[in-house]
N, C-alpha and C positions, 0 to 999 in steps of 0.2 A: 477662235478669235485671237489675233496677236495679242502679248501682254503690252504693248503699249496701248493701245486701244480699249483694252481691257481697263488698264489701270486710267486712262482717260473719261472711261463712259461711270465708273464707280468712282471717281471723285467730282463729274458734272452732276450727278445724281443726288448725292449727297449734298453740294452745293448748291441746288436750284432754289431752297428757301430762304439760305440767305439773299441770293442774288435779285430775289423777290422783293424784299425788301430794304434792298441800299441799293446807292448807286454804282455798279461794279467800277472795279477801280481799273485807272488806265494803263494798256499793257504798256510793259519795256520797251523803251523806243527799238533794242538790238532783240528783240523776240522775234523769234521766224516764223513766217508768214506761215497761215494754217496749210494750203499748199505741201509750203517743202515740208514740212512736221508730218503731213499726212505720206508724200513720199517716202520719205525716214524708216516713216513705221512699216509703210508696206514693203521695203525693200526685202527679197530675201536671199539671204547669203546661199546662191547654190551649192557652191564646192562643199562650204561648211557641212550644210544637210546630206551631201553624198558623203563625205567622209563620215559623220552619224551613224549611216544606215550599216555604211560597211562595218562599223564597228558595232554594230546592233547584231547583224546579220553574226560576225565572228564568234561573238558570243554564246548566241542563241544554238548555235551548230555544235562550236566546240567546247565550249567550257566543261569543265570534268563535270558537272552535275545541271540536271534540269533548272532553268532560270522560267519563273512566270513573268507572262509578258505585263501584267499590270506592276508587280515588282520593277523589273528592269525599267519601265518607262516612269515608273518614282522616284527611281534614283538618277532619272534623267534629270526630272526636272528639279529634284535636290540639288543638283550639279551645276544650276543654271544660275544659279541663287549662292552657293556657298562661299566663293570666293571674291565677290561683289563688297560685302562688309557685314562687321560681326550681327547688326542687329536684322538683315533683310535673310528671311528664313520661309520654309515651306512649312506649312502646318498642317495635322492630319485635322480631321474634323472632330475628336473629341480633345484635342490642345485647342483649336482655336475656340472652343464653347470655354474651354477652362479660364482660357486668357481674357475673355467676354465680360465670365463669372468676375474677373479679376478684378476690373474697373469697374463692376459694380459695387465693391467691397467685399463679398462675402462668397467663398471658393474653401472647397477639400484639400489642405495641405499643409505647408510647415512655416509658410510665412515669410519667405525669403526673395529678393530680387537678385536675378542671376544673369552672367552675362556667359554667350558659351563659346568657346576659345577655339582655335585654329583645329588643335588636336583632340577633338569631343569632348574636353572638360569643362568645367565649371566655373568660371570665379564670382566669387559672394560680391556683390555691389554694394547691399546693405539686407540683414534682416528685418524685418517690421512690427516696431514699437509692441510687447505685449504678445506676443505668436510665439507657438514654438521652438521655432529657431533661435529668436530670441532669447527664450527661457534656457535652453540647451548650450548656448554661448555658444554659434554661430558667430564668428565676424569678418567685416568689412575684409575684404581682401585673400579671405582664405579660398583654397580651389579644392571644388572637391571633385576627388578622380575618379570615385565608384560609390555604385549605389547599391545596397546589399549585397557587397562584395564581390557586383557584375562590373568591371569596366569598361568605358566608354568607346566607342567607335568612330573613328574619324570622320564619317559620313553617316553618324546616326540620325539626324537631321534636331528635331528636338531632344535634346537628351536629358533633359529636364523633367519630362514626363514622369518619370518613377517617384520624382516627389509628391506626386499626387496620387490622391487615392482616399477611401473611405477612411471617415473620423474616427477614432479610434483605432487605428493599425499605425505600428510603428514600422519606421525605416530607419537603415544603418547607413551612415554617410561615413566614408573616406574620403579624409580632409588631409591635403599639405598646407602646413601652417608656416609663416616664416619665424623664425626664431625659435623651431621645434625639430630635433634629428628625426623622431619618425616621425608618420603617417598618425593621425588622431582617429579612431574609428568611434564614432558620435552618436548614439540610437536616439533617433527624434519619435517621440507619437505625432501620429494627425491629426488636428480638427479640424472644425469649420473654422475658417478664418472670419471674424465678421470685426472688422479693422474700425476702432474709431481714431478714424484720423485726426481728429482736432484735440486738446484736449489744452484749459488754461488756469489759471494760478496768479496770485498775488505776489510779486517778489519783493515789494516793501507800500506801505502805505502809496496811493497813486503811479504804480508804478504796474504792468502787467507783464505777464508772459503768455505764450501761447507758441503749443508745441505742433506741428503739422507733419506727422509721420510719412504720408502718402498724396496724391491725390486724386480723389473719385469723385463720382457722380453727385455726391452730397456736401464733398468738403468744402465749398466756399459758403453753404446753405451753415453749416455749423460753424465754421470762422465765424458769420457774423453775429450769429445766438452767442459764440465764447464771447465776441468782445462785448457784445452788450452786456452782458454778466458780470463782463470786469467794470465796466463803466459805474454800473450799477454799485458796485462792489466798493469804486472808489469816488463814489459821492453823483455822480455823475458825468464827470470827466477825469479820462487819463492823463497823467502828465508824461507818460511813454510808453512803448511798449516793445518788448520784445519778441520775438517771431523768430521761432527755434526750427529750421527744417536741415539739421544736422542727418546726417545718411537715411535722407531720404531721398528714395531711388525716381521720384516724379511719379506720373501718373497721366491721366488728361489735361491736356494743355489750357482747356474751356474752364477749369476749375484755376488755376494758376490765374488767367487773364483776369477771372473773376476778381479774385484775393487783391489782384492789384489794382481792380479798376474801384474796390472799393479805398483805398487809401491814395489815389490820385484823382486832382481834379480835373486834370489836363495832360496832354501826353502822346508819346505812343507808348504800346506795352510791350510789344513785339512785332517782329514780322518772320514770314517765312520766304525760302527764294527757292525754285527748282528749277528745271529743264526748261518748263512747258506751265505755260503761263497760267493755266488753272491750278498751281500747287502756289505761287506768290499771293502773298495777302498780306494785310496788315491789320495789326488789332489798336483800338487807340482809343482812352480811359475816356469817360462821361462828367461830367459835372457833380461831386459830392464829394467827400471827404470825412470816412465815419470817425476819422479820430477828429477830427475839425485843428488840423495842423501839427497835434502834439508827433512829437521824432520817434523814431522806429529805427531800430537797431535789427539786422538780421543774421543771425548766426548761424556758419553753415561749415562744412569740412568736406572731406576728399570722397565720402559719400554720397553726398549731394549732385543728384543731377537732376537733367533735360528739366522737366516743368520747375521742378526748384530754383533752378538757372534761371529759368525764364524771369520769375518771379524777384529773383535776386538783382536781376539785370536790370530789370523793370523799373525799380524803386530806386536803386543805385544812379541810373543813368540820368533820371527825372532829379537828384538831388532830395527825394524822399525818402531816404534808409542811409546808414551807413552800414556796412559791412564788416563782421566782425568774424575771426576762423581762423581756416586755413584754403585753401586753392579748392576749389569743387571739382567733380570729376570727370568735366567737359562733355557731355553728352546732346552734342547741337545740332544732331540732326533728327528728321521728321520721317515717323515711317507710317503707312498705311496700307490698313488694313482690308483686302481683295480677296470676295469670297469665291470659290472655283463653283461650275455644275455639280460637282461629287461632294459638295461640302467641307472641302477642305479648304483651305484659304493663304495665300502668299502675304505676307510682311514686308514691303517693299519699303527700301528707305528714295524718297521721293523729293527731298528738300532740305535747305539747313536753316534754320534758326539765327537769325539777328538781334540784338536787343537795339535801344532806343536810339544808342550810337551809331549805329549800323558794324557794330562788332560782330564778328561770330564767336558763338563757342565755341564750336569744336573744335575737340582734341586739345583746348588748351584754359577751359574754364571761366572760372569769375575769382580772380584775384580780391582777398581781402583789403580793407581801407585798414583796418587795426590786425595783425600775425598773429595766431596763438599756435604754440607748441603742445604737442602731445604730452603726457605726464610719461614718467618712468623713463631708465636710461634709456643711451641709445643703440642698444640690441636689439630694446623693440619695439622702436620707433617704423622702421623700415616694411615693418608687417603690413602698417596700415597706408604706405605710399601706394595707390594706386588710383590709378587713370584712363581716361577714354582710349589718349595718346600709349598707352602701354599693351593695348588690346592689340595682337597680330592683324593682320590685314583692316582696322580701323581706314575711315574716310579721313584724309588728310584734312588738317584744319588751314587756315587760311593765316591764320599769325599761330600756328605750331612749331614749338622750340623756341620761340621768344621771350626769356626771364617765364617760363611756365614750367619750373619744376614741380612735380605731383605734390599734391597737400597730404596732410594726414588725418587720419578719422580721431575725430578727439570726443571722447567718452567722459562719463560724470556729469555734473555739478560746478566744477571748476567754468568751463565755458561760459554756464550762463552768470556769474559771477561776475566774468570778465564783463562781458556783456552788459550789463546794468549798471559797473563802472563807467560806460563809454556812453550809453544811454543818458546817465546822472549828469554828467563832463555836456554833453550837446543840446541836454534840457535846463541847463546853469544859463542863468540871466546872460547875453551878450557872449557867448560864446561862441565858436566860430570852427568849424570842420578843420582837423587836425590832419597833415598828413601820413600818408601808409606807413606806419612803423610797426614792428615788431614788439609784442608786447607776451611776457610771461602767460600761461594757462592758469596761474594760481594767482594771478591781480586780485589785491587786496579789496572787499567790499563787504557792505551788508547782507546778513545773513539772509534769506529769504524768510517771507514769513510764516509759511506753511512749506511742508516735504511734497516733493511729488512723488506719484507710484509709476515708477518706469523699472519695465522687466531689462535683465540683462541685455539689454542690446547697445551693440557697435557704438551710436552715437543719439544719446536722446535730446538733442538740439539741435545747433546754431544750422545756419545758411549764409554760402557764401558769399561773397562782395561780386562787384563788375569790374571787369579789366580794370578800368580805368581808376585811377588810386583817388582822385577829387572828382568826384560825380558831377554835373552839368547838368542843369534841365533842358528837355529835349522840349523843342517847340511844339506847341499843340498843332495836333493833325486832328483832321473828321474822319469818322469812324467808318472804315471801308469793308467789305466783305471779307470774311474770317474763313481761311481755309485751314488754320494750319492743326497738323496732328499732336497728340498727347504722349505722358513721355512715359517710363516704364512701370509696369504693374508688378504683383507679386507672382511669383513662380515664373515669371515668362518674358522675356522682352520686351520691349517698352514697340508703341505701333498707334499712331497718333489718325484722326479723323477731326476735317473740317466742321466746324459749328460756329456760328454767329456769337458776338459778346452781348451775355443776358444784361437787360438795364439795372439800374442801381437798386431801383423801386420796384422790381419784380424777381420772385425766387427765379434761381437759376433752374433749366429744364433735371426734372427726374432722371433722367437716363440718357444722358447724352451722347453720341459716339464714340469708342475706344479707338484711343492713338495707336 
């Protein structure tokens, strides 16, 4: 079966319950008639395919050593896939169970979100909250070239795989680090990863935090157990709160739309836009409002992507959050997940990401409303510069290279600091949205009123702002069929799957689809 048709009949599938239940939404007036689309796909390049074969055939005959034919025709379809963009990848069948495992929360390995680069290597997007990697100081931005001192292959396809493995067995990672002359070599042990992504805290009388590492299948189910705890906590009502999704690498998208359909009462959250009219959708917030209007700050850095973004953009754009960091890691586009006969399965990136403006992210992020700088000179400041847009063969963004220099992963306590400054200043009787300035990592404020326990990792907060530096509420739209996919899990690329936005008044589904 072609993979257009492939990739068309596994995302109709997928969507026929939404589409059961709303009214599908109207296509693009410029979408091509089903017709030519059906053409398109069946057209087949004949030269292309004779040129193929001969070069199948050359191989098969002369190459110095025996080639198997299931071999050679994997790294056919490796091939077909590689050079399209970093995140659309071929997977064997025991990677795509792992990456399954991932969005579930709970998966054999070291806990880290990875992006895999032009020349088979690695670079760290973010480790996760609490995991190995984590504990082992893994961070944001490092590459790692070898993995028990095997290195990587240009056409390995997953090269990520060797992080995985039973609980208890360790591996050695070979890291280039920036602001280090050698190579770091890093023994990690495995475990079960079983990720609590939510986790929240008192940062002064009426005032909350809430840290959001990842997101899975249960995180907006625990988002709103945390905030009711803090409500709880603070008499009944918050008078703010902050929402810390600092390098965190996203997750499922249906978990993000959640989070934000529960702090707007009107809206759109997102949309997504692709080729072929069953990847466009639109997500857009329900009637309720669990803080019941109190301000929301969201703290985010150069780790922060895809569903983080979403989430950032969401609240940012609606005029519900102010935005506090540095630049997030522009991760705007939508991949999904297509399983083959043999059990293996393609990642296809299928769509981009719009927030309520109709910005895109990618390759160029959610600009903070308040700047915060990294701590420590600037030797080593440069380690933690990175981005969608710095990724080799990356999907060009749409306003990439616009005042979007890379942000920085900003680690500590300082951040949320800042944060609850800007929180305090926008919960002050009569006060009024300040514009985008640059503002110190060490702004002055009260202390918190309890420690949190965050393992050494990259960035245990904030989340980034939305392009745009004075947020605007986006007019309310009715709520249309939800296709879009979810954003990156741990060990594996991010590879997003359509699902409907659950109501305010009913737990979000247990096991939702992997982006």
């Amino acid at each position: 079966m072609p993979m257009r048709s492939l990739l068309a009949l596994a995302l109709a599938l997928v969507l026929m319950p939404a589409q059961a239940q709303q009214a599908p939404a109207k296509p693009k007036s410029d979408a091509a008639a089903p017709s030519t689309a059906a053409g398109a796909a069946t057209k087949v390049p004949v030269d292309e395919i004779r040129r193929y074969v001969e070069v199948y055939n050359a191989i098969k005959q002369a190459y110095v050593e025996p080639i198997d034919d299931a071999k050679l025709m994997q790294s056919a379809v490796r091939g077909l896939l590689f050079e399209l963009d970093p995140h659309s990848v071929y997977m064997q069948k025991a990677d795509a169970e792992d990456f399954e495992e991932g969005a579930r929360g709970a998966y054999e390995g070291i806990g880290v979100e990875l992006q895999r680069q032009s020349d088979g290597t690695l670079r760290v997007i973010a480790p996760i909250d609490g995991t190995p990697a984590a504990r082992a100081g893994i961070k944001s931005g490092d590459v790692i070239v070898a993995i028990d001192g095997k290195p990587f292959k240009v056409d390995e396809g997953d090269s990520s795989a060797p992080l995985r493995g039973k609980a208890g067995t360790q591996v050695t990672l070979t890291i280039l680090r920036q602001g280090t002359d050698k190579p770091l070599e890093i023994p990690v042990m495995r475990e079960t990863i079983r990720i609590a992504s939510v986790r929240g805290r008192m940062l002064e009388p009426g005032y909350g935090y809430l840290r959001i590492s990842a997101f899975q299948a249960d995180t907006a189910a625990d988002f709103e157990r945390e905030l009711a705890a803090l409500k709880s906590k603070a008499g009944g009502k918050l008078r703010g709160l902050v929402i810390d999704v600092r390098s965190n690498p996203g997750g499922l998208l249906t978990a993000a739309v959640q989070i934000a359909d529960d702090l707007l009462e009107r809206g759109q959250i997102v949309s997504t836009r692709g080729r072929i009219a069953i990847t466009d959708a639109q997500f857009a917030a329900t009637p309720g409002d669990r803080l019941d209007g109190a301000p929301v700050v969201v703290l985010v850095d150069a780790g922060s992507a895809s569903a983080s973004e979403v989430l950032a953009g969401a609240l940012a754009d609606n005029g519900r959050a102010r935005i506090v960091g540095s630049r997030t890691f522009g991760k705007g586009s939508v991949q999904t997940l297509l399983p083959l006969d043999n059990g293996d399965s393609v990642k296809l990136t299928t769509a981009r990401y719009y927030t309520p403006s109709g910005r895109s992210i990618q390759a160029s992020g959610i600009a903070p409303d308040v700047v915060l700088q990294a701590e420590g000179d600037a030797t080593r400041r440069p380690r933690g510069r990175v981005s969608e847009a710095s990724l080799p063969g990356h999907l060009s963004g749409e306003k990439e290279g616009e005042n979007s220099q890379a942000g920085e992963v900003l680690e500590g306590e300082a951040p949320i600091s800042a944060a609850l400054v800007e929180l305090k200043r926008i919960a002050a009787p009569g006060s009024a949205p300040a514009a985008a300035t640059p503002a110190p990592v060490s702004a002055p404020t009260a202390p918190a009123s309890a420690p949190t326990s965050t393992a050494p990792n990259p960035a245990p907060t904030p989340a980034p702002p939305n392009p745009a530096s004075a947020p605007t509420p986006a007019a309310p739209t009715p709520p249309a069929p939800a296709s879009a996919p979810a954003a990156p899990t741990p060990d594996a690329a991010s590879s997003p799957a359509p699902t409907s936005v659950p109501s305010k008044t009913t737990p979000p589904p247990a096991s939702p689809p992997k982006p």
